[in-house]
C-alpha positions as CSV (number, residue, x, y, z in Angstrom):
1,X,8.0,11.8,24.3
2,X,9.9,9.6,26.8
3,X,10.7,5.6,26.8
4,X,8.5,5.4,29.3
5,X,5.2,6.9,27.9
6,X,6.1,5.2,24.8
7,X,6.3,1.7,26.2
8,X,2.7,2.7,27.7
9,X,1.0,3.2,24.4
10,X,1.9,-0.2,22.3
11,X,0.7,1.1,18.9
12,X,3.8,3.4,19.1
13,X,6.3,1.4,20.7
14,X,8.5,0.8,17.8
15,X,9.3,4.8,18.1
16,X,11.5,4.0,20.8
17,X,14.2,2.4,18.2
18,X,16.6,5.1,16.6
19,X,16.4,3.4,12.7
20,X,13.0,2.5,12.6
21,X,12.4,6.6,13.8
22,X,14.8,7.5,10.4
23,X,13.7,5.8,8.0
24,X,9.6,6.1,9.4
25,X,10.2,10.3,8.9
26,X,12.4,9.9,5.5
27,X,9.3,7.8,3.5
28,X,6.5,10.0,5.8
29,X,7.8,13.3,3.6
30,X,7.9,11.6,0.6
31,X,4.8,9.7,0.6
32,X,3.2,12.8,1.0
33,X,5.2,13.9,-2.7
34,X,3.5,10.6,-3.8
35,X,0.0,11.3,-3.2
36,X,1.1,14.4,-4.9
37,X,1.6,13.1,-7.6
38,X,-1.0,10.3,-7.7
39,X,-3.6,13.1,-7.4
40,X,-2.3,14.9,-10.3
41,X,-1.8,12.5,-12.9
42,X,-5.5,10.9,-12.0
43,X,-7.0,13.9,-12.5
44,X,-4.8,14.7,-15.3
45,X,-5.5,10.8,-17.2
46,X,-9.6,11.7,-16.1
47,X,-9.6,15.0,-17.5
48,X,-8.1,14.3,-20.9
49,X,-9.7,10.9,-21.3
50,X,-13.0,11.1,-19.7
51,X,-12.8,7.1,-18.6
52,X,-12.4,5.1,-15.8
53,X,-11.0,2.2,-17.9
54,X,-8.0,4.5,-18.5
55,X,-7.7,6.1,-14.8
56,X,-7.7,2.5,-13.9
57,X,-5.8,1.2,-16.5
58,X,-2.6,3.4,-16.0
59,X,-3.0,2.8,-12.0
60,X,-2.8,-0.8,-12.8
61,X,0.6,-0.2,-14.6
62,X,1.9,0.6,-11.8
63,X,1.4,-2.7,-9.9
64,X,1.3,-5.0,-13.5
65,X,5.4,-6.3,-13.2
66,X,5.2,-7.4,-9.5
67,X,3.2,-10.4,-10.8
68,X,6.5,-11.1,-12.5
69,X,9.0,-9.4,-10.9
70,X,8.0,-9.1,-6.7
71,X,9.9,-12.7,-6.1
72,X,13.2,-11.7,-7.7
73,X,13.1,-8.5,-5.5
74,X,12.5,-10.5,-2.3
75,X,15.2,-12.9,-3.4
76,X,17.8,-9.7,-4.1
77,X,16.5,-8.3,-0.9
78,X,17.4,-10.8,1.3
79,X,20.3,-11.7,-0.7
80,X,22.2,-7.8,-0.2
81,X,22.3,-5.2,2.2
82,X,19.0,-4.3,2.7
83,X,19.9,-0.4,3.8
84,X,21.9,0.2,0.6
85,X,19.1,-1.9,-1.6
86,X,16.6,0.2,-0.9
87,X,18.7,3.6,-1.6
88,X,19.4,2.4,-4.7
89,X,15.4,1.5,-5.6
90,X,14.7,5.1,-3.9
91,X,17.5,6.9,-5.9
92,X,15.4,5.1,-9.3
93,X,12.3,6.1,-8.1
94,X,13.8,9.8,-7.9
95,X,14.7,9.4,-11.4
96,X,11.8,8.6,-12.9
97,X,9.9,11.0,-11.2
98,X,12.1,13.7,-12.3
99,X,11.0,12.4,-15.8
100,X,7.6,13.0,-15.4
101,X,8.7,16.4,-13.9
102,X,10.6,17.7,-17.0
103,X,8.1,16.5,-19.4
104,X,5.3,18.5,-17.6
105,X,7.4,21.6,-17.7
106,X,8.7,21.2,-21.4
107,X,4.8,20.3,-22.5
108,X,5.6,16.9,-23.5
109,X,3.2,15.1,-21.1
110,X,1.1,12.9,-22.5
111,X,-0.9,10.0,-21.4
112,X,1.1,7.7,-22.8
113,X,3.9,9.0,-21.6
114,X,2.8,8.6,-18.0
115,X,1.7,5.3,-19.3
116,X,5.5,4.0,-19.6
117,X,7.0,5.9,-16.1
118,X,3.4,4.4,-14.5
119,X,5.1,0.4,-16.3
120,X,8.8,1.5,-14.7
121,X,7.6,2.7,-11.7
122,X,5.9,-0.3,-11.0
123,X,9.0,-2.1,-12.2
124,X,11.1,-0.3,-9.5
125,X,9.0,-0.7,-6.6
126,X,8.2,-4.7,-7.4
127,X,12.1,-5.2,-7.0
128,X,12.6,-3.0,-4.0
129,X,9.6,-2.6,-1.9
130,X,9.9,-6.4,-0.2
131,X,13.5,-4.9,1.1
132,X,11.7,-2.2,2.9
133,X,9.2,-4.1,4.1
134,X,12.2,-6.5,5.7
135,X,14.3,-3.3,6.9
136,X,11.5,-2.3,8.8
137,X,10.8,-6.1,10.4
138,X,15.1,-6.1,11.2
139,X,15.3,-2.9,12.9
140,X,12.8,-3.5,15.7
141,X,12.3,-6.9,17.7
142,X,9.3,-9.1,17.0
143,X,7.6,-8.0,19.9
144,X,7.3,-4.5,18.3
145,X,6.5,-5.7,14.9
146,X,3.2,-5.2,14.8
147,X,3.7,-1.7,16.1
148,X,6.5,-1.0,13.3
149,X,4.3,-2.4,10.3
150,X,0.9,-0.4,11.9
151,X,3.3,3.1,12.2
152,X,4.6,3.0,8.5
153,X,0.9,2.4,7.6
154,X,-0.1,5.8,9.9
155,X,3.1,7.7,8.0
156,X,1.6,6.2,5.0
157,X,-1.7,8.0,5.1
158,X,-0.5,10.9,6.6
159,X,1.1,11.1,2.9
160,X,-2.6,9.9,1.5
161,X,-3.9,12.8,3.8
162,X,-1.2,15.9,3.4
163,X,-0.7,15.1,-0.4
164,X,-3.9,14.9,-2.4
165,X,-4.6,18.2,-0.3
166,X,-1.4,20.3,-1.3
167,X,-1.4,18.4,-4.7
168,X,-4.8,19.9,-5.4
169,X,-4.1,23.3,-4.2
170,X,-0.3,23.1,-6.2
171,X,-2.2,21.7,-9.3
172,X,-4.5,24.6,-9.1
173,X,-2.6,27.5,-8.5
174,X,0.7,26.5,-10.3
175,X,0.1,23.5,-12.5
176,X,0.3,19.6,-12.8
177,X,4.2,19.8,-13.5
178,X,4.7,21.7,-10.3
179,X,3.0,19.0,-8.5
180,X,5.5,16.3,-10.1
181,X,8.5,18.2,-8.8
182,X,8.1,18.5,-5.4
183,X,7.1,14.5,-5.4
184,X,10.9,13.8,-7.2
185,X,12.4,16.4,-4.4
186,X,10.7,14.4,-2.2
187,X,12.4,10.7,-2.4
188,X,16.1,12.7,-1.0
189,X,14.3,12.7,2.4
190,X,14.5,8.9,2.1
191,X,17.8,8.8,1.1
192,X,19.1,10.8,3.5
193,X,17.4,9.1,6.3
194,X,18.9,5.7,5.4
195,X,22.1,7.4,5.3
196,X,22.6,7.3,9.5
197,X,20.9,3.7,9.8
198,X,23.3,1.6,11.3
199,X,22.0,-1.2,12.6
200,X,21.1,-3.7,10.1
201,X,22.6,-7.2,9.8
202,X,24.4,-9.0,6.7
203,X,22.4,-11.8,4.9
204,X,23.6,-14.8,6.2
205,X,26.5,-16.4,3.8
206,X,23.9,-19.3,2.8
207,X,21.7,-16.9,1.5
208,X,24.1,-15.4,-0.3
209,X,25.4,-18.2,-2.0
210,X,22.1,-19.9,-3.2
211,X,20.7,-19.5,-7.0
212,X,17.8,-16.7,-7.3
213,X,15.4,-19.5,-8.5
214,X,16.2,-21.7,-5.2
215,X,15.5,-18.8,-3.1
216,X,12.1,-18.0,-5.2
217,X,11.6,-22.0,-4.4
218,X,12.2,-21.9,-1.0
219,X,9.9,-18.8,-0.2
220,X,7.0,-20.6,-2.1
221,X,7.4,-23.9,0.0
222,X,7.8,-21.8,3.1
223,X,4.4,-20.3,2.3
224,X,2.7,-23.0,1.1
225,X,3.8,-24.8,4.2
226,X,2.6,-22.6,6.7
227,X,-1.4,-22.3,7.4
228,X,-1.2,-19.1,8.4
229,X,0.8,-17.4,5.8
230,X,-1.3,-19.3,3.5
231,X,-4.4,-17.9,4.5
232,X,-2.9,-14.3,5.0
233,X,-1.8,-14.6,1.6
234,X,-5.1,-15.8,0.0
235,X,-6.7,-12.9,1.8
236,X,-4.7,-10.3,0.5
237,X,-5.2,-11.4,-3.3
238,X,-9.1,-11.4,-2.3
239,X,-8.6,-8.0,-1.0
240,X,-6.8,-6.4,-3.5
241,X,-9.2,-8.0,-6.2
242,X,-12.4,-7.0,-4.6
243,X,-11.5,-3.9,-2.2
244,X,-8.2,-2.1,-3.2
245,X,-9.4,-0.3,-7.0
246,X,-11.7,2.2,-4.5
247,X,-7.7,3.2,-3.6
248,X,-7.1,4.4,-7.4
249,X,-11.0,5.0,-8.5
250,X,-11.1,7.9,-6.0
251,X,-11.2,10.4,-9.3
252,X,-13.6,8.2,-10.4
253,X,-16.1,8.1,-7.7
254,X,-15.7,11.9,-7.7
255,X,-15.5,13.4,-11.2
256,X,-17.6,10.4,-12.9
257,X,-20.5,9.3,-10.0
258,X,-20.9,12.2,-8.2
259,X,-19.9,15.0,-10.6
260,X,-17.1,17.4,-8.9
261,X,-13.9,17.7,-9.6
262,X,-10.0,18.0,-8.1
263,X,-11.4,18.9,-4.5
264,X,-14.1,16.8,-3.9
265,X,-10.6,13.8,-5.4
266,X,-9.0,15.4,-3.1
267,X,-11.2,15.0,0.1
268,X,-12.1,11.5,-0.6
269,X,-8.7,10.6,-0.7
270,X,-7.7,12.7,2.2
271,X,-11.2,11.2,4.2
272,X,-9.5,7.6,3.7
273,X,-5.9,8.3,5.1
274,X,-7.7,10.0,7.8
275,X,-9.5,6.9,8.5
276,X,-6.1,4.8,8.0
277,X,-4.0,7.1,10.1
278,X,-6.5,6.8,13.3
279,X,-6.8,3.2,13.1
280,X,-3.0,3.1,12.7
281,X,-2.7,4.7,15.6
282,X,-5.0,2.8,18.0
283,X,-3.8,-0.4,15.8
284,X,-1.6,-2.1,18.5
285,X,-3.8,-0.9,21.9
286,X,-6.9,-3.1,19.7
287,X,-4.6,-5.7,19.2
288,X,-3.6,-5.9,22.8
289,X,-7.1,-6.0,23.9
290,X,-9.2,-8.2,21.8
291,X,-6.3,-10.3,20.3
292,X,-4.7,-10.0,16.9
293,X,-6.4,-12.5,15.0
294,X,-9.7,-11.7,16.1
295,X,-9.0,-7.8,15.7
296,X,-8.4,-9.2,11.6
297,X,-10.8,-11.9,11.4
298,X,-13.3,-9.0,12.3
299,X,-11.7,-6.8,9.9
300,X,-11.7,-9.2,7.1
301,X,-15.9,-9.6,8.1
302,X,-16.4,-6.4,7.7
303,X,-14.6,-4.5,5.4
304,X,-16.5,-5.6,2.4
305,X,-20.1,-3.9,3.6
306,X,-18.2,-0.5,4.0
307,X,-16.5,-1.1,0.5
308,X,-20.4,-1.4,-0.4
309,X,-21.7,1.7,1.9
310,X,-18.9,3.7,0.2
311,X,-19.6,3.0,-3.5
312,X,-23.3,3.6,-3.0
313,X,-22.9,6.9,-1.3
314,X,-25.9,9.2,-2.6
315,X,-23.4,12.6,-1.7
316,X,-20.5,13.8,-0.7
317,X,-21.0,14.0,2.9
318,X,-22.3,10.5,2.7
319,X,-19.2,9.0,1.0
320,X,-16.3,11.0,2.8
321,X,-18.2,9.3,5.9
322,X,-17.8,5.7,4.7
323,X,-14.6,6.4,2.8
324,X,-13.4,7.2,7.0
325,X,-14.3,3.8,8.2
326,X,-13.2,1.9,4.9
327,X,-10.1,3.7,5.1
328,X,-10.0,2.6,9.0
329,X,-10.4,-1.2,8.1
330,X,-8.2,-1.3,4.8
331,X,-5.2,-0.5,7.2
332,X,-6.3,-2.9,10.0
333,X,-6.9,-5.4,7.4
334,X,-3.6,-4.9,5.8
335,X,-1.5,-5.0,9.0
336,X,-2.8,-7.6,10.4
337,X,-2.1,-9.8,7.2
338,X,1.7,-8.3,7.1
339,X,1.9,-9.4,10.8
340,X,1.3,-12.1,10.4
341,X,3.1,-12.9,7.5
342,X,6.2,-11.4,9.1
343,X,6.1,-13.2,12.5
344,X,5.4,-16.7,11.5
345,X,9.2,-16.6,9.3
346,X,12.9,-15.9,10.5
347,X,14.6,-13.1,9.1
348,X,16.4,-14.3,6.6
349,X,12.9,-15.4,4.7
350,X,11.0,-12.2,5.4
351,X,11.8,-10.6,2.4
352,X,11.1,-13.3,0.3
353,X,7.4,-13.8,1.5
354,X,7.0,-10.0,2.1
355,X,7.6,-10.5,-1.9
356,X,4.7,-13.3,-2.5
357,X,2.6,-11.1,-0.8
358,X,3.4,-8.1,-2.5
359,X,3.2,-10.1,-6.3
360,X,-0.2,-11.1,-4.8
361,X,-0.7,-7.8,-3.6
362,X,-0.3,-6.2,-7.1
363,X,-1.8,-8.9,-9.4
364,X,-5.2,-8.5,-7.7
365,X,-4.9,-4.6,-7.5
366,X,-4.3,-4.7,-11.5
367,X,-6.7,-6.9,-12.2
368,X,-9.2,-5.7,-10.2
369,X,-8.8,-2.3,-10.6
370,X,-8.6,-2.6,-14.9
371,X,-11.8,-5.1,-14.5
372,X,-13.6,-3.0,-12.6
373,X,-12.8,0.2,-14.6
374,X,-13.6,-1.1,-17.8
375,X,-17.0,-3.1,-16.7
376,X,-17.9,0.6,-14.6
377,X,-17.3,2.2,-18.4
378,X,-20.1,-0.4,-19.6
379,X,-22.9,-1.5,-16.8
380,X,-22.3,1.8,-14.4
381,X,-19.3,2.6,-11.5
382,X,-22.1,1.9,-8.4
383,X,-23.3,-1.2,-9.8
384,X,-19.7,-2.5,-10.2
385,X,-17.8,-1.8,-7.9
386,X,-20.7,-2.3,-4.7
387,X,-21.1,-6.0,-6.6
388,X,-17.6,-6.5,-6.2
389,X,-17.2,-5.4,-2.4
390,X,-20.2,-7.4,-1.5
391,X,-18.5,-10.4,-3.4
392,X,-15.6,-10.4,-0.9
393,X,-18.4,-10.1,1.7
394,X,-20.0,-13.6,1.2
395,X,-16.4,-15.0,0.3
396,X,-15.8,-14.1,4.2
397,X,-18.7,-15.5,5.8
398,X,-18.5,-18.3,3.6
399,X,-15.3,-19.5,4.9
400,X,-15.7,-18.5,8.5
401,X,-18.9,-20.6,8.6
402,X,-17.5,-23.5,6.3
403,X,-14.4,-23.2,7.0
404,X,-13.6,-22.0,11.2
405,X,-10.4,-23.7,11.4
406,X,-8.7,-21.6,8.8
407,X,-9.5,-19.1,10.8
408,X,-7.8,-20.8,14.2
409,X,-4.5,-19.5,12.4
410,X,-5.1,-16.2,12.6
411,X,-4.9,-16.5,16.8
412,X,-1.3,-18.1,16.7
């Protein structure tokens, strides 16, 4: 596709710049090892439990340390070479799932054993993921931004969409381990792909040379300082609390509410990246047209009915319906926060506050996802989980009708 057509369609206008192109195919192939992975051990921790607190519980591992840890990695981040810190969180990352690999083929996988990779995973990508977030924002200029952040969302669920799908068909014709080793093969397309980026800056020689805790310090005041980082941030923690769990519950939804098994996991999950990778792809052409902060504020308005629609699905058909359009608005809603996260700071901060937003990211993801898990075990999955995507619901047209000036932000 020429320059020229690409400059046309602004959702992929960020393909026109030779590193973000790299490391965009290096993490498409191994997010689809990912999903691989995320499908098999969910339907591995449902099957030999038999409850969602647990399938919940060991997703929320996974996200647990960046509550602690997400600042320090936003501080390193924009401290280092961004380029070589993420090979080195990538080259962990291939270590650890070459664990869970070996374990499954020696038959020494055990739940709690996925338990403690789940913790270190979760470790790893706390401390490095706030770099890749920033390596994306340095390789393209602002005005492609938006179109950078909305294309490693589509590559994202293209993994959400390609992986449950061969990790269900690998699961069932070879095995769960077989699953796990294509997902550690997976991370040397990353590595590889960062190997001919170029054209990333040094950290300035201030950042360099300040303490860790300064630099935590100075990313909090930044945030707290700005209205409209302040209010994307807030909105991601309500998100992740209220919305994100349906992300790790998919086994859940399937196995527990509507009795299936790996396939129907396997579709839901598919159904939403499908969702995600479409409204990826149109992401930058809605901005252009109807603004970007009324493309989120609308987003923000909505998403919580089709959390509802989705959790209250009485088949199937019904739920890999509403699981499309929740998919749809979980990316839009995401993106649009990131943007505007990463357009209101220069670039030596955007690490750091990728970082707040990541801790905030993860600590409402765990606790929402373990809360709702262990309440679904006790009162029923429909009645919690719709309860808590309605919640988010009112929360939004509470503030837009109390509160329309917080809004305002979103348009600048």
């Amino acid at each position: 596709m020429s320059a020229l057509r690409l400059s046309r369609l602004s959702s992929l206008r960020a393909l026109r710049h030779r590193d973000f192109a790299l490391i965009l195919s290096g993490a498409a192939l191994s997010n689809i090892g990912t999903w691989m992975e995320v499908l098999a051990l969910g339907v591995y921790v449902t099957k030999v439990t038999g409850r969602a607190e647990w399938t919940g519980g060991i997703a929320a591992l996974t996200f647990l340390p960046a509550i602690v840890l997400s600042p320090l990695g936003g501080v390193l981040a924009d401290r280092f070479d961004r380029r070589r810190y993420v090979a080195l969180g990538t080259a962990l990352e291939f270590l650890l799932a070459g664990t869970l690999a070996t374990l499954a083929f020696t038959g020494n996988l055990t739940v709690g054993a996925v338990a403690v990779v789940s913790f270190l995973n979760g470790c790893v990508t706390s401390l490095f993921l706030p770099a890749f977030t920033a390596l994306i924002a340095s390789v393209v200029p602002k005005d492609d931004l938006h179109s950078a952040l909305s294309l490693d969302s589509a590559q994202y669920n293209v993994g959400r969409i390609c992986g449950p799908a061969l990790g269900a068909a690998v699961v069932s014709l070879a095995g769960v381990e077989w699953a796990l080793l294509v997902n550690a093969l997976s991370f040397l397309a990353v590595l590889v792909a960062l190997g001919f980026v170029r054209g990333v800056a040094p950290a300035p020689e201030a950042v360099r040379s300040e303490s860790l805790w300064a630099g935590i310090a100075q990313g909090v005041k930044v945030a707290r300082g700005d209205p409209g980082i302040a209010l994307a941030l807030l909105g991601t923690l309500a998100v992740a609390f209220c919305i994100a769990p349906f992300t790790a519950l998919a086994p859940v939804m399937a196995i527990r509410v509507l009795d299936l098994d790996a396939g129907a996991t396997s579709l839901l999950v598919g159904a939403q990246g499908t969702g995600s990778l479409v409204a990826a792809l149109v992401a930058g052409s809605l901005a252009d047209r109807f603004g970007r902060g009324r493309l989120l504020e609308w987003c923000l308005l909505l998403i919580g009915l089709m959390a509802a629609a989705y959790w209250l699905s009485p088949s199937l058909p019904f739920a890999v319906v509403a699981v499309l359009g929740l998919g749809s608005l979980y990316m839009l809603t995401n993106t649009g926060l990131a943007t505007l996260c990463q357009s209101r700071v220069p670039g030596e901060m955007r690490a750091r506050i990728a970082s707040l937003s990541g801790m905030l990211l993860y600590a409402g993801f765990t606790a929402g996802v373990w809360l709702q898990g262990a309440l679904a075990d006790r009162l029923g999955v429909r009645l919690v989980t719709a309860s808590a995507a309605l919640s988010f619901f009112v929360l939004a047209v509470t503030l837009r009708s109390l509160r329309p000036r917080a809004f305002a932000v979103l348009e600048t």
